[in-house]
Structure formats: C-alpha cells, structure tokens
C-alpha angles and dihedrals in degrees: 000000000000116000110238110250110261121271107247133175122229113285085238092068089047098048089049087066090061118101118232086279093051096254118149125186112217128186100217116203103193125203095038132166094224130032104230141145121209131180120222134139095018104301137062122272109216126197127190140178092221127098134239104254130125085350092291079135088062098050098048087053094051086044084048105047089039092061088047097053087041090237136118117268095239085064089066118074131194107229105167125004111051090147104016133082083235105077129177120202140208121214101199115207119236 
C-alpha cells in the first residue's frame, strides 16, 4: 500500500515564520504515522515517520521541510536541536 504525500502548507506561510536572518524555530515530533507540517503558535509543527536514530530524524525534518519551501536540502541548515523536540533553522541564501 502507498503511503499518502505528506500534507504541507505554502511556502509563503512557512517563510513568514522566519525572523529577518532566516532562522525558523520548529517543534519535531519523530516517529511519527503521517508526515505533516502545521503552523500554530508562531512556529511549524513537523512530523516525521523516522526515528530518531543516528540523526536520520533530523534529516527527514530538513528533507521535509525542504520539499515544503521548494528548495534543496543543502539550503537548509540545523542550528540548535540535534538531539532535542525544539529545533532552529537556518535558510541559507543561495
């Protein structure tokens, strides 16, 4: 059985959630049954199926995320959160 695409917001509505350096603060919940990301309270909510185990959670967020700006993942960078629920992210510019 295929597994349903993710449910993601504009980008527009993303990007407004970064501050004036590109830096957007995201609450992950790992191990998730759908991939999704919701805004509420100022900051995205992202869910993902993998787990999180040698920072393959981390890279599922940044993949997802990525999809949802329309960007490349290497444009995205983890500032602060490697091994915590309570991420900040980096948009790098191009």
């Amino acid at each position: 059985m295929a597994r349903p695409k993710a449910d993601l917001p504009p980008a527009a509505a993303i990007l407004a959630l970064a501050d004036g350096e590109g830096r957007l603060a995201l609450r992950v919940t790992p191990g998730a049954r759908v991939e999704t990301i919701v805004i509420e309270d100022g900051r995205a909510l992202v869910k993902v199926r993998t787990k999180p185990e040698d920072g393959k959670a981390n890279a599922a967020v940044l993949d997802l995320l990525a999809t949802a700006l329309g960007i490349a993942p290497s444009r995205l960078q983890l500032l602060r959160g490697a091994t915590g629920r309570d991420k900040l992210v980096q948009i790098v510019a191009p």
